[in-house]
N, C-alpha and C positions, 0 to 999 in steps of 0.2 A: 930344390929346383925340380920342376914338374917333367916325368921323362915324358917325349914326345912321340905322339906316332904317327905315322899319314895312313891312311888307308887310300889305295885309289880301286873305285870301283865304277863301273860301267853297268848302264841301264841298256838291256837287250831286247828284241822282240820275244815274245810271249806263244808263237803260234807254230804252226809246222806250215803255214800256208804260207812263206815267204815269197815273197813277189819283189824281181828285182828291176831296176830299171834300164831298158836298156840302151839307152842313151851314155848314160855316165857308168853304168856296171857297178852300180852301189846299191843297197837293200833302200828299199819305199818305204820307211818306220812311218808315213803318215795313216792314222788308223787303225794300228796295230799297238794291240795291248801290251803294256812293258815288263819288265821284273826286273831284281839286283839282279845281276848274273851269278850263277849258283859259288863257282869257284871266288870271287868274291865276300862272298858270303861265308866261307870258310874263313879267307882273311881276316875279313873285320869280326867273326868271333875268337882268333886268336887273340886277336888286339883287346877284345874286350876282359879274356880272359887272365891277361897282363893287366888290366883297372881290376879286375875283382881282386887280385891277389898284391896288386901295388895301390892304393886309391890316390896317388899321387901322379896319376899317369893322367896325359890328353890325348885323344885323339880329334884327329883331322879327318874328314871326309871330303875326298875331290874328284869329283867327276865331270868328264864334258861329255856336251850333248845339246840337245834343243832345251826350251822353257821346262818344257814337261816332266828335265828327267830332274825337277826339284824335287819331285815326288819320292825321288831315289833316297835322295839326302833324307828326306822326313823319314823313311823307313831306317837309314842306318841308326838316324838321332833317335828315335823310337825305339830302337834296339841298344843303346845306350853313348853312341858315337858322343860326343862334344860341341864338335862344328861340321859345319859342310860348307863346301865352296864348289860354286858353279860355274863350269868354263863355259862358255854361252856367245857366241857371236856368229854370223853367216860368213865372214872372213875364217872360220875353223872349216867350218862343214865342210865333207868330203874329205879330212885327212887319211892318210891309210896311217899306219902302225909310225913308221918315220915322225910325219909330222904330227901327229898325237903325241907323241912321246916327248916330241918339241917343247910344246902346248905345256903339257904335266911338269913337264921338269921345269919349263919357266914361274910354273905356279909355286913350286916346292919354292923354287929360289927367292922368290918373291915374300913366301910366307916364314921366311928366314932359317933359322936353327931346325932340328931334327934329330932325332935319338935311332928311328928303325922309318924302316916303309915297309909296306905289307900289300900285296897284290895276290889277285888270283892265279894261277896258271894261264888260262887263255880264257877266252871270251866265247860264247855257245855261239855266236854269230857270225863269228871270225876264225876262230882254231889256229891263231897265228904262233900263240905265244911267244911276241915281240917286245911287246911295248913295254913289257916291265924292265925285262933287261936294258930294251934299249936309255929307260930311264936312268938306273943305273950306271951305263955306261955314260950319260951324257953330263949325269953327278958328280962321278966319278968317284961312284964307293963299292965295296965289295955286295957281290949277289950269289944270293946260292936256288935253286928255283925248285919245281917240285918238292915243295916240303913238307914230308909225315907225319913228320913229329916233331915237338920245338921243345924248348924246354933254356930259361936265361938263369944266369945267378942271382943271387942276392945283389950284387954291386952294379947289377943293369948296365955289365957291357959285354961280358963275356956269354956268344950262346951257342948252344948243340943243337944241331939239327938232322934225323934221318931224311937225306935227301933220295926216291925213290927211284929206281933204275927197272930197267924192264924184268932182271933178272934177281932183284934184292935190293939193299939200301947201301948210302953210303952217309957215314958218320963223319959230321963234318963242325968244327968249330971255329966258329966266325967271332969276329968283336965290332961290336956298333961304331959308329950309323951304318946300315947295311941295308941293302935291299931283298924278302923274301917272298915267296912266289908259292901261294898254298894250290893243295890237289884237294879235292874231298876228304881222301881219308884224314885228314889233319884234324877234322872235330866234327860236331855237328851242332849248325846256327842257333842261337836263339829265336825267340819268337818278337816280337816288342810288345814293350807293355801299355795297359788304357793309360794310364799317369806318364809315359814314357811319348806315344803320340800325342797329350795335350801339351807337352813342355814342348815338344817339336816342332808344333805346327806355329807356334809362339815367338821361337827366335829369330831374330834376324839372320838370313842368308846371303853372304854376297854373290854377287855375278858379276865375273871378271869378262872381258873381252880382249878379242885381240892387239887393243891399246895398251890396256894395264898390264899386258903380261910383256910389253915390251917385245913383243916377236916380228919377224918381217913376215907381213902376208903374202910377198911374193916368191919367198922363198923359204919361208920354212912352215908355213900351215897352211892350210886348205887344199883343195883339187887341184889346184894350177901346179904348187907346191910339191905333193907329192908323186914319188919318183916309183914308185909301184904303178904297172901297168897291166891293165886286169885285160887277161887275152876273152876271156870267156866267164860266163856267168850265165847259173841254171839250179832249177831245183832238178834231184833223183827223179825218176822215176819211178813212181810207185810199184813195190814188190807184187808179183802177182799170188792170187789164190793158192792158197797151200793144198797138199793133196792128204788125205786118209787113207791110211792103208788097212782093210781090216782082213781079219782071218781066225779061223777055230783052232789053228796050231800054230806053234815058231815056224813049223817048213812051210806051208800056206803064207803066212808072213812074206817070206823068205822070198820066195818063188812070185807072188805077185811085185815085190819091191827092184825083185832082178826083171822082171817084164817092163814096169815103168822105165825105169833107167836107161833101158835098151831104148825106149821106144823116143827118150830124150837127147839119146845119141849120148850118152855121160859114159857108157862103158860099150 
């Protein structure tokens, strides 16, 4: 029997120019160029690197999003994913992390059995780092997140994982179905291959909506649905021009770096 994997990855904006709306306090993704999201992409090359070493293994790809982020799928399946499935309907749009998580786990449940799930950390666009867990919890299997380093047995149930702490790691041993949650340092992506994007753009993809996934749209997906309430929404402010300090000695250095500072109010 074939172990299974899900991958869930989200397609992000591309730009530093985010422009949000300020009506709803949600980002504008129309006309803004997309990518996997990096952390992601960690993920599903750990997954893949369970198929090189097991060839017995499938993986899943599932991401929601608008039409566009089909595009997402052809790139995992190009990188050697299996399948992809597309959460896709205006009855989703606008979930925050809650009802996303909704959404995802109605689709795991729908697509039946399961051996691992495999998520990023958080999302370049988001930084919530919710949804996986909250997948998880709504599964109801164990999650361990942040993970550096993975490593499963031969009998594909028992696994070790360094899970990364600000201050060092924690060694932690889980047994499948479980839910985990990669950081970058866990590996670094593949590329996909030309035979790997003709095989992808070739197979059939489903797009699920909020019918098939059997969810209520008024209470557990969409804007109306979710229970996040965004007080404020803004890009930074751009950093201003840096300064040069030059000099023919470290005291000259010194001496002009103690005059700026003063003059910045900092000392």
């Amino acid at each position: 029997m074939a172990f299974k994997i899900i991958v869930c990855a989200k397609q992000v904006p591309d730009t530093n120019e985010i422009k949000i709306d300020p009506i709803k306090k949600t980002l504008i993704r129309e006309g803004v160029p997309s990518i996997l999201n990096h952390d992601d992409a960690n993920a599903l090359e750990e997954a893949l690197k369970i198929k090189d070493q097991y060839p017995d293994t499938h993986i899943t790809v599932i991401t929601m999003g608008p039409p566009q982020a089909k595009d997402l799928l052809i790139e995992c399946m190009a990188m050697g994913a299996d399948d992809g499935i597309l959460l896709s309907d205006r009855a989703l749009g606008g979930s925050d992390t809650w009802a996303t998580s909704n959404a995802i786990a109605a689709a795991i449940g729908k697509l039946g059995g399961f051996d691992l799930i495999f998520a990023g950390r958080q999302a370049i666009d988001g930084d919530t780092a919710q949804v996986g867990p909250q997948i998880a919890e709504k599964l109801g299997i164990p999650q361990v997140t942040y993970v550096a380093d993975f490593s499963i047995d031969s009998d594909m149930k028992h696994i070790t994982v360094h899970r990364a702490l600000e201050d060092g790691y924690e060694i932690i041993k889980i047994e499948t179905p479980c839910m985990l949650t990669a950081i970058k340092e866990l590996n670094t992506p593949r590329h996909m291959s030309i035979g790997g994007i003709f095989d992808a753009v070739k197979k059939d993809m489903p797009v699920w909506g909020a019918k098939d996934l059997g969810v209520d749209t008024d209470r557990e997906v969409g804007l109306e649905a979710s229970p996040t309430n965004v007080y404020r929404s803004f890009t930074p402010a751009p950093k201003g021009k840096g300064i040069v300090i030059e000099g023919d000695t470290d005291k000259e250095l010194a001496d002009r770096l103690l005059i700026n500072l003063k003059k910045k109010h900092v000392i």
